[in-house]
PDB file of N, CA, C and O in Angstrom:
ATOM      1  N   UNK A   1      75.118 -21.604 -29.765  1.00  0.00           N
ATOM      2  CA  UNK A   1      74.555 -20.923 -28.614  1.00  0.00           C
ATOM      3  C   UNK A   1      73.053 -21.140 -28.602  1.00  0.00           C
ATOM      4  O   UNK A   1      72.413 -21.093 -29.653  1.00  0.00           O
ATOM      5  N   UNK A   2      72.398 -21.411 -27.261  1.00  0.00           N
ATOM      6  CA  UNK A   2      70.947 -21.719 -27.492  1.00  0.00           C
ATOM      7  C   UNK A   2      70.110 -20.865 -26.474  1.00  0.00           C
ATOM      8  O   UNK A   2      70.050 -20.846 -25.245  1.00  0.00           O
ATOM      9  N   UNK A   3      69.353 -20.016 -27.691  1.00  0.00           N
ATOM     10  CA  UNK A   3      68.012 -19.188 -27.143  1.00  0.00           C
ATOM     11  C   UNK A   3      67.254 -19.457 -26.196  1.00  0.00           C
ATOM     12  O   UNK A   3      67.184 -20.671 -26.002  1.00  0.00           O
ATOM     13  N   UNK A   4      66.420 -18.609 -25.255  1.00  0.00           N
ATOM     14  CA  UNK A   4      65.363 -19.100 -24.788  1.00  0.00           C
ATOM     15  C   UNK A   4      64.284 -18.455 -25.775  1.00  0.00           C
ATOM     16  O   UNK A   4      64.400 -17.591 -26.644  1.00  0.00           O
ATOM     17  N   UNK A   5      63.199 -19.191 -25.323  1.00  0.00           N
ATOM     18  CA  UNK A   5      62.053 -18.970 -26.207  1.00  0.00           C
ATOM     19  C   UNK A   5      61.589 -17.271 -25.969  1.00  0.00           C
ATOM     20  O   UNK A   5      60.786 -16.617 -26.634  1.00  0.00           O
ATOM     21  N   UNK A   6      62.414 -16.840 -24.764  1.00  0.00           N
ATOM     22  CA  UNK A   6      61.763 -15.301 -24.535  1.00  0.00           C
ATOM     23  C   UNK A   6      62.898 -14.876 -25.639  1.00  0.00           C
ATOM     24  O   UNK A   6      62.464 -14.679 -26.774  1.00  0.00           O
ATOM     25  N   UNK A   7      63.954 -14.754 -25.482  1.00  0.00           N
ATOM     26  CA  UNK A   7      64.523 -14.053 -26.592  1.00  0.00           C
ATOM     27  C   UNK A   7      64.624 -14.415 -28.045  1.00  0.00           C
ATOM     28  O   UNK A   7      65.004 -13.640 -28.923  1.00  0.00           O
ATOM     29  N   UNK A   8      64.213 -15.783 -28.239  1.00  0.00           N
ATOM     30  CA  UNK A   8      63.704 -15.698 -29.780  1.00  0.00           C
ATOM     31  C   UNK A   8      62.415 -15.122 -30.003  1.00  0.00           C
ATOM     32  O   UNK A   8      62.181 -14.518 -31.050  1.00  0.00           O
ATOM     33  N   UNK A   9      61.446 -15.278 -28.983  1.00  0.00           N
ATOM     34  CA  UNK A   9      59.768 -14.096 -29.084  1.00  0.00           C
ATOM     35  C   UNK A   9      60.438 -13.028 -29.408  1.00  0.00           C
ATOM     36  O   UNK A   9      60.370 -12.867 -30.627  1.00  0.00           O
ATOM     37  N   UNK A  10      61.207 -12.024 -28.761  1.00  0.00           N
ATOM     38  CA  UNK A  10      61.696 -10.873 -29.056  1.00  0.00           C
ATOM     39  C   UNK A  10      62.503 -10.537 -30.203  1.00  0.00           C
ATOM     40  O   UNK A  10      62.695  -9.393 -30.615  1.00  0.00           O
ATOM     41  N   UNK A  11      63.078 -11.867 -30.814  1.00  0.00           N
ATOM     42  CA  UNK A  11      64.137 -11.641 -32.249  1.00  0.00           C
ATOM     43  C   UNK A  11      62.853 -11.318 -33.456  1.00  0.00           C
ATOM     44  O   UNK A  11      62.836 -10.384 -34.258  1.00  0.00           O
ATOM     45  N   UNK A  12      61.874 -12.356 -33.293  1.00  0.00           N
ATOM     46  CA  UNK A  12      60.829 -12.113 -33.892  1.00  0.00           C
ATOM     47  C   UNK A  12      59.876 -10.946 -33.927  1.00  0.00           C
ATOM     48  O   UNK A  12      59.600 -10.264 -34.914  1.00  0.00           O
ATOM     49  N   UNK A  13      59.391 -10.814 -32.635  1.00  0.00           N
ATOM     50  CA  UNK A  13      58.338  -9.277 -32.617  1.00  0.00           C
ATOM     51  C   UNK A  13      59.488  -8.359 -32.959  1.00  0.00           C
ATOM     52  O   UNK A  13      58.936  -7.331 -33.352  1.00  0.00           O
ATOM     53  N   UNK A  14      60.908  -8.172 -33.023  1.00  0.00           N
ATOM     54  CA  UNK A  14      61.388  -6.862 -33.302  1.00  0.00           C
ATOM     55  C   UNK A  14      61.589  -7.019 -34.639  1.00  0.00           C
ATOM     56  O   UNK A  14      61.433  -5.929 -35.190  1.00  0.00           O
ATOM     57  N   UNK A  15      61.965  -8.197 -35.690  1.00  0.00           N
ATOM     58  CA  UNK A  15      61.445  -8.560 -37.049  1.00  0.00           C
ATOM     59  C   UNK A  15      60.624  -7.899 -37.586  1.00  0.00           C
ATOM     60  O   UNK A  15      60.857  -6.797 -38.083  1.00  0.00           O
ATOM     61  N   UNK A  16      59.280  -8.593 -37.570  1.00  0.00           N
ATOM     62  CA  UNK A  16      58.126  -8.418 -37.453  1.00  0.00           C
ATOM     63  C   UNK A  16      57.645  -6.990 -37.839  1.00  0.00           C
ATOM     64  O   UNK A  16      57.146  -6.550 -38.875  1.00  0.00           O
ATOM     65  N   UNK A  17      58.047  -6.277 -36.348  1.00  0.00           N
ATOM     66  CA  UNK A  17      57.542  -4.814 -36.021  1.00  0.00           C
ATOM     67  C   UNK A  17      58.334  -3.736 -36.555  1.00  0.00           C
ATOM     68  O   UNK A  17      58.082  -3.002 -37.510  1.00  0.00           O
ATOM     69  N   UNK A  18      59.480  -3.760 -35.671  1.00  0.00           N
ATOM     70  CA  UNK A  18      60.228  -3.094 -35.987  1.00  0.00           C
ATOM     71  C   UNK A  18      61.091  -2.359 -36.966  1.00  0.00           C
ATOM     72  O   UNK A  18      61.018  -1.174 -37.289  1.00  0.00           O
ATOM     73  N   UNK A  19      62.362  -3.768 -37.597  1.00  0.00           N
ATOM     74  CA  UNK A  19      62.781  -3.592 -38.534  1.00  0.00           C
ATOM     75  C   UNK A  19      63.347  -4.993 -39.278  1.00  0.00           C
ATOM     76  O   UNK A  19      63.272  -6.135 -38.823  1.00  0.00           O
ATOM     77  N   UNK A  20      63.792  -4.670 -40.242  1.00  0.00           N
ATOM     78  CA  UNK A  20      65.075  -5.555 -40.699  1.00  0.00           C
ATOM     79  C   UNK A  20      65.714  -6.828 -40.327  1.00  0.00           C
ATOM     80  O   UNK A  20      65.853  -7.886 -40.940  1.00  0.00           O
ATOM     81  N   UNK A  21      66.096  -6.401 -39.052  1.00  0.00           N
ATOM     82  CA  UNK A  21      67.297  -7.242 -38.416  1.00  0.00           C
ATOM     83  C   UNK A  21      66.976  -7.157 -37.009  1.00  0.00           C
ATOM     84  O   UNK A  21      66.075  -6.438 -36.580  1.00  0.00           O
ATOM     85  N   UNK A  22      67.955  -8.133 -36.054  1.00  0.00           N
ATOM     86  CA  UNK A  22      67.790  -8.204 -34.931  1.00  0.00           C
ATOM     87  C   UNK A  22      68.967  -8.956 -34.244  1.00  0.00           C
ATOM     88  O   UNK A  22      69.049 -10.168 -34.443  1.00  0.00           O
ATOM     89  N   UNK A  23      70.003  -8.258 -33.352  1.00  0.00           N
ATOM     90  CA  UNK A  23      70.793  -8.824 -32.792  1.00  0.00           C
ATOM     91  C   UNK A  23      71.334  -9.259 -31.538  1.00  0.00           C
ATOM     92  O   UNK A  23      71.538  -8.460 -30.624  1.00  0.00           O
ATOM     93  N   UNK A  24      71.603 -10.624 -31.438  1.00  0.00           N
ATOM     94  CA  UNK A  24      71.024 -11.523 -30.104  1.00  0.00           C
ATOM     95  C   UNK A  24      72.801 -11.686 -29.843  1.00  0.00           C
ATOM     96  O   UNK A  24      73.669 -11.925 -30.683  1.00  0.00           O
ATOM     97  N   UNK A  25      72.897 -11.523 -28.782  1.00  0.00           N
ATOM     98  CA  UNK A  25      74.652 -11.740 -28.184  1.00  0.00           C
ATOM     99  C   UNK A  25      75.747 -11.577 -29.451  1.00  0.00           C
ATOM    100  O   UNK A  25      76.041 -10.398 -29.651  1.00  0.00           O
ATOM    101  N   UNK A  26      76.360 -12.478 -30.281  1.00  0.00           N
ATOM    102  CA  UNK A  26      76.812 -11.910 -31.371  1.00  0.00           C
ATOM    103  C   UNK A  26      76.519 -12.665 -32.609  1.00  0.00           C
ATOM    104  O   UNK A  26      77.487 -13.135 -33.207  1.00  0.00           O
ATOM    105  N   UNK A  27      75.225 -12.870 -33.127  1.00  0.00           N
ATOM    106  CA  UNK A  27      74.267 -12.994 -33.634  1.00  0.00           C
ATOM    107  C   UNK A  27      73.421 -12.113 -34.167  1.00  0.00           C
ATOM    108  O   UNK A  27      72.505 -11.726 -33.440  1.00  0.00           O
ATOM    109  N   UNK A  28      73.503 -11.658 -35.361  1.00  0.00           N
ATOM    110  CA  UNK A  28      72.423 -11.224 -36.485  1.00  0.00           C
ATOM    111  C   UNK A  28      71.314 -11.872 -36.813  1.00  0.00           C
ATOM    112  O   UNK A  28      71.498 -13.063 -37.065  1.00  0.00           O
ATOM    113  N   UNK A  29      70.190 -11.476 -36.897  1.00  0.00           N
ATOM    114  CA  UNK A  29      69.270 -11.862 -37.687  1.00  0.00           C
ATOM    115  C   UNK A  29      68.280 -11.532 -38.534  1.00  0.00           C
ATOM    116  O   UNK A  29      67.496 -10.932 -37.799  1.00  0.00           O
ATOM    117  N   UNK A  30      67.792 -11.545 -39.681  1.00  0.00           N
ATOM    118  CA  UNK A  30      66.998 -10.593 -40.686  1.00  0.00           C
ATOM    119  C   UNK A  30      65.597 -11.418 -41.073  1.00  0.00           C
ATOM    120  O   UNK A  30      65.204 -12.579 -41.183  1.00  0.00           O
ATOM    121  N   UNK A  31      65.246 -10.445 -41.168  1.00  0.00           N
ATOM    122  CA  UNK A  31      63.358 -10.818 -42.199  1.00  0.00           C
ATOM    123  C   UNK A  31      63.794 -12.441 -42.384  1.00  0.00           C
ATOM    124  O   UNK A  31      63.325 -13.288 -41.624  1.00  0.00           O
ATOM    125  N   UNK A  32      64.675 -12.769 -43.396  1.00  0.00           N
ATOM    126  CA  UNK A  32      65.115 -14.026 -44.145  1.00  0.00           C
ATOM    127  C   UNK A  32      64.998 -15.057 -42.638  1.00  0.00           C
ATOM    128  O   UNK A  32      64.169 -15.964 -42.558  1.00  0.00           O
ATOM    129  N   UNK A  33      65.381 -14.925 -42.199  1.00  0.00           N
ATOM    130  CA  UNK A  33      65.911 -15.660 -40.890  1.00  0.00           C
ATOM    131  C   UNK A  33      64.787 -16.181 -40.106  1.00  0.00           C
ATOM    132  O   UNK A  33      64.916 -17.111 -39.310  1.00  0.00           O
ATOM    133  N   UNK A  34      63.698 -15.581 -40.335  1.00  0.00           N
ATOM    134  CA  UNK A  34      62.499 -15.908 -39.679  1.00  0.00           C
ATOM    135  C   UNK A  34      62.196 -17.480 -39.347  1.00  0.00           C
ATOM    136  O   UNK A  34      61.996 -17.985 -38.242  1.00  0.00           O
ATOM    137  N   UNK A  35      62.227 -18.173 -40.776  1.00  0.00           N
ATOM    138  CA  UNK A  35      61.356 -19.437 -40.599  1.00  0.00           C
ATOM    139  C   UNK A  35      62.779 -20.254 -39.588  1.00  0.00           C
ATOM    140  O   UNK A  35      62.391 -21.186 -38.883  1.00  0.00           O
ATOM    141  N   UNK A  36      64.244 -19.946 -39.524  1.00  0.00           N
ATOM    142  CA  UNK A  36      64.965 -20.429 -38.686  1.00  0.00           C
ATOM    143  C   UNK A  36      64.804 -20.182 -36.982  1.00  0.00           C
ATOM    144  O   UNK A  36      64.917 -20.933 -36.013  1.00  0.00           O
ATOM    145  N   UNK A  37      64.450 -18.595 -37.167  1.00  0.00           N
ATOM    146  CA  UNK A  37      64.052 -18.603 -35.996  1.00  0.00           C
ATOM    147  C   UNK A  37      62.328 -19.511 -35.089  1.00  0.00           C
ATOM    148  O   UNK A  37      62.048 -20.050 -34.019  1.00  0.00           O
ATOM    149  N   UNK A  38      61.675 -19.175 -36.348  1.00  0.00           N
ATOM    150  CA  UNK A  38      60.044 -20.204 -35.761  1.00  0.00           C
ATOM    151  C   UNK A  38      60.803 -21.644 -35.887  1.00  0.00           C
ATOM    152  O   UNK A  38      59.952 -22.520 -36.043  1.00  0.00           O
ATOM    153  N   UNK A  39      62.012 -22.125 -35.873  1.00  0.00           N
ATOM    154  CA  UNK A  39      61.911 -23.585 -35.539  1.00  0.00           C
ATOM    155  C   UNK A  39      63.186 -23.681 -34.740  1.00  0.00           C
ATOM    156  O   UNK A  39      63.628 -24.795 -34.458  1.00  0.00           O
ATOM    157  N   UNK A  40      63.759 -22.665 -34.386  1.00  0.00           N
ATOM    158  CA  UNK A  40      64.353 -22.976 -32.979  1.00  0.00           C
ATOM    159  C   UNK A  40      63.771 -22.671 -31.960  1.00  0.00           C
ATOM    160  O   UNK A  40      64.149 -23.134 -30.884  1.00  0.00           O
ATOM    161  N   UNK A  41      62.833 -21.919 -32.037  1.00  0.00           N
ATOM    162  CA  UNK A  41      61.401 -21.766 -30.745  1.00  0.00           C
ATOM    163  C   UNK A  41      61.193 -22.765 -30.547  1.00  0.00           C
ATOM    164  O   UNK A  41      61.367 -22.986 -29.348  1.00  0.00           O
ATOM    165  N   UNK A  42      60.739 -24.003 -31.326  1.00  0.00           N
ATOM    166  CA  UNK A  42      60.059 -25.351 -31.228  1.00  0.00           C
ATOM    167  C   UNK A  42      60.875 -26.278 -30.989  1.00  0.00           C
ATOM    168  O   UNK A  42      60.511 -27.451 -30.920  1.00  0.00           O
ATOM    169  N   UNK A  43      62.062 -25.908 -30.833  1.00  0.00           N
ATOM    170  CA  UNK A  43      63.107 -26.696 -30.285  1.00  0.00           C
ATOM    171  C   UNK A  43      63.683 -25.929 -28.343  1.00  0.00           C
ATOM    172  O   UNK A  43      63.918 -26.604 -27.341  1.00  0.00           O
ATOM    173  N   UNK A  44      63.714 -24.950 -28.432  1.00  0.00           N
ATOM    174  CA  UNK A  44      63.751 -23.608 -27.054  1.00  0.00           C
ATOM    175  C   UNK A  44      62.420 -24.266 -26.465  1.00  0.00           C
ATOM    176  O   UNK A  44      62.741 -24.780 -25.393  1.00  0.00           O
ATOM    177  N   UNK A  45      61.059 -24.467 -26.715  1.00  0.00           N
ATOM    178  CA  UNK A  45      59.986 -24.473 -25.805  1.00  0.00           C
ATOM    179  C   UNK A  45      60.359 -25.910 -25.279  1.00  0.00           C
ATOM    180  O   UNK A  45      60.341 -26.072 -24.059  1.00  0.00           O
ATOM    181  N   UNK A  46      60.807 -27.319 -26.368  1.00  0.00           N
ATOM    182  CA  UNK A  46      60.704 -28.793 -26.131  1.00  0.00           C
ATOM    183  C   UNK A  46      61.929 -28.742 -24.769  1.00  0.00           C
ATOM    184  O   UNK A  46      61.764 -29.341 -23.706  1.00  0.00           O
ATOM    185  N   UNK A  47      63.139 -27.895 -25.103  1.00  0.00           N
ATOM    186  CA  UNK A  47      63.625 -28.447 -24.120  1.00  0.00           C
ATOM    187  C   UNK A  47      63.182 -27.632 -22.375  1.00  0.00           C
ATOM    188  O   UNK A  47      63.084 -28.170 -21.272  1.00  0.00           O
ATOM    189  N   UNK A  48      63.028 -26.384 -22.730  1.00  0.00           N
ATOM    190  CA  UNK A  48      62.697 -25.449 -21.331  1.00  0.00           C
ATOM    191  C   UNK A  48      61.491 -26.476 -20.682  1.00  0.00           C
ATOM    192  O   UNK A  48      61.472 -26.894 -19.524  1.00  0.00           O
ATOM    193  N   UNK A  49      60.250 -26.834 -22.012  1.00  0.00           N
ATOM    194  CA  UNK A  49      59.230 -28.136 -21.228  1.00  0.00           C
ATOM    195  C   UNK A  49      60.089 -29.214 -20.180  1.00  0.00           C
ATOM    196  O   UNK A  49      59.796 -29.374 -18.995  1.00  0.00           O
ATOM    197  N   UNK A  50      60.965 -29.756 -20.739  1.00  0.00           N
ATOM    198  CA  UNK A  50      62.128 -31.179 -20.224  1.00  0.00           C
ATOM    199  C   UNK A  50      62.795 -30.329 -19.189  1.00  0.00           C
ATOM    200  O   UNK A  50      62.932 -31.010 -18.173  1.00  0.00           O
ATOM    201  N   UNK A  51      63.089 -29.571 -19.090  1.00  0.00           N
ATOM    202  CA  UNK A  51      63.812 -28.819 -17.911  1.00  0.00           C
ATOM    203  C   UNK A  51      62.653 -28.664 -16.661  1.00  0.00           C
ATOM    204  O   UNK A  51      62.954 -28.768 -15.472  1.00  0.00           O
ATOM    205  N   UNK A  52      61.336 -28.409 -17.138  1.00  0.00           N
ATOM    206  CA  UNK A  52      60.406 -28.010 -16.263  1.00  0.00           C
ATOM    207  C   UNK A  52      60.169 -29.033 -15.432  1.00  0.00           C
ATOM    208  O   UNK A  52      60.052 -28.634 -14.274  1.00  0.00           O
ATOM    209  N   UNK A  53      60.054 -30.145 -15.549  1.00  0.00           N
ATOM    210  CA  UNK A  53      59.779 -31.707 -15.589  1.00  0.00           C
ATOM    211  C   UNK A  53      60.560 -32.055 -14.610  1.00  0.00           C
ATOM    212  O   UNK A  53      61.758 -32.160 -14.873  1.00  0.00           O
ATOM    213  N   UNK A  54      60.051 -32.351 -13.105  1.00  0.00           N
ATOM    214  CA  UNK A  54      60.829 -33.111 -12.133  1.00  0.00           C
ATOM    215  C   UNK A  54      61.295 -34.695 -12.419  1.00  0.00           C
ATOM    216  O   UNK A  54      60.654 -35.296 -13.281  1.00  0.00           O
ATOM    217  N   UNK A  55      62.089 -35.210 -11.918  1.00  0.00           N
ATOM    218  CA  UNK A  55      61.884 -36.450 -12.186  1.00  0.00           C
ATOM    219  C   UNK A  55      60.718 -37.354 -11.320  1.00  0.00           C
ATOM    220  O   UNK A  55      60.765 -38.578 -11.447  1.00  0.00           O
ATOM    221  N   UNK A  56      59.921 -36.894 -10.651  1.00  0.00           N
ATOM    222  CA  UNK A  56      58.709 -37.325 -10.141  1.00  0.00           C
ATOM    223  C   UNK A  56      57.867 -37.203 -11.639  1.00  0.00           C
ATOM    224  O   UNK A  56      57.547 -38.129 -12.384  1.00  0.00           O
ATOM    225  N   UNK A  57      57.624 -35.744 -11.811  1.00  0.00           N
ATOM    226  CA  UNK A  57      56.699 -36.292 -12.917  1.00  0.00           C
ATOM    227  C   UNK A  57      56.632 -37.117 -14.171  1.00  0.00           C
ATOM    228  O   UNK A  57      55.700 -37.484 -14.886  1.00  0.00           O
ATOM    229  N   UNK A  58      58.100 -37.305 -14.199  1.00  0.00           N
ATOM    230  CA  UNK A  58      58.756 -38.244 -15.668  1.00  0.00           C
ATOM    231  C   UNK A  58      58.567 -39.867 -15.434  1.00  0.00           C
ATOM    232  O   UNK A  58      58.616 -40.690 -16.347  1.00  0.00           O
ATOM    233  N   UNK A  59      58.376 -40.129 -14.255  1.00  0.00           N
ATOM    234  CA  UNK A  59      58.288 -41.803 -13.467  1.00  0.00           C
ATOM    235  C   UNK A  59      56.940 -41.778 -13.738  1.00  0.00           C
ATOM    236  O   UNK A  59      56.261 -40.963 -13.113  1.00  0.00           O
ATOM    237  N   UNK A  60      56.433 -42.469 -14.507  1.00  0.00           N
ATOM    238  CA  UNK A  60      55.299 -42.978 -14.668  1.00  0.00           C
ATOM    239  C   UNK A  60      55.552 -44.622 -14.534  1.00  0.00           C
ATOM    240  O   UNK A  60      56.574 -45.168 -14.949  1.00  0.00           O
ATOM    241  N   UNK A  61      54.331 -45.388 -13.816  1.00  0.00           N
ATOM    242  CA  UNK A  61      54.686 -47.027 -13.698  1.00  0.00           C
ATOM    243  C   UNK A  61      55.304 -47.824 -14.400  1.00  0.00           C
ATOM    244  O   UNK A  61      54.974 -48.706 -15.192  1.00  0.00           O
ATOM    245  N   UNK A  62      56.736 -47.215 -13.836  1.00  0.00           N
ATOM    246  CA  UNK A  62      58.145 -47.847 -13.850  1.00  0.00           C
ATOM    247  C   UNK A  62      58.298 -47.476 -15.186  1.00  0.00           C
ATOM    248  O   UNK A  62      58.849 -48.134 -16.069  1.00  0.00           O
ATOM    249  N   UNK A  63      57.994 -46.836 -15.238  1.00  0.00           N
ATOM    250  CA  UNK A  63      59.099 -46.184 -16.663  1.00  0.00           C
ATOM    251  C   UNK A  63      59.326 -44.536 -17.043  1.00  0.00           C
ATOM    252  O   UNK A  63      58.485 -43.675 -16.785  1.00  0.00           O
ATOM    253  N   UNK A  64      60.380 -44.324 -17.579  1.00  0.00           N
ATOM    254  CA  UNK A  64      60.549 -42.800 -17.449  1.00  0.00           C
ATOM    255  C   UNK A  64      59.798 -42.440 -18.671  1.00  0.00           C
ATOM    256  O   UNK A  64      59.464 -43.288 -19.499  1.00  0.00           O
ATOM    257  N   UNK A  65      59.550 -41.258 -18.776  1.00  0.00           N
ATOM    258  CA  UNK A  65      58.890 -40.571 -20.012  1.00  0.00           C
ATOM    259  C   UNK A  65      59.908 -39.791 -20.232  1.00  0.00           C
ATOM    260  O   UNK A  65      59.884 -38.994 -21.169  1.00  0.00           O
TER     261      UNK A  65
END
């Protein structure tokens, strides 16, 4: 199942702040879980970026980016 970067921000600040754990649809997550969660953010931001991205702006002279 794949996060958006708003609800992994929120798995984290409730980490973080809150408590313990944090549970996302049926998904747990704890303190431990952190550095998994900071690198599915960086995977959540790369693709929401590629989603943002018309294919006008991806055509650069004659080639896609």
């Amino acid at each position: 199942m794949a996060f958006t970067v708003a609800q992994i921000d929120s798995a984290v600040d409730s980490i973080i702040n809150g408590g313990q754990s944090y549970r996302m649809g049926d998904q747990e997550f704890t303190r431990a879980d952190l550095r998994y969660l900071l690198a599915a953010r960086k995977d959540a931001e790369a693709v929401e970026r590629a989603a943002a991205k018309s294919i006008f702006k991806r055509v650069r002279f004659g080639g896609i980016t």
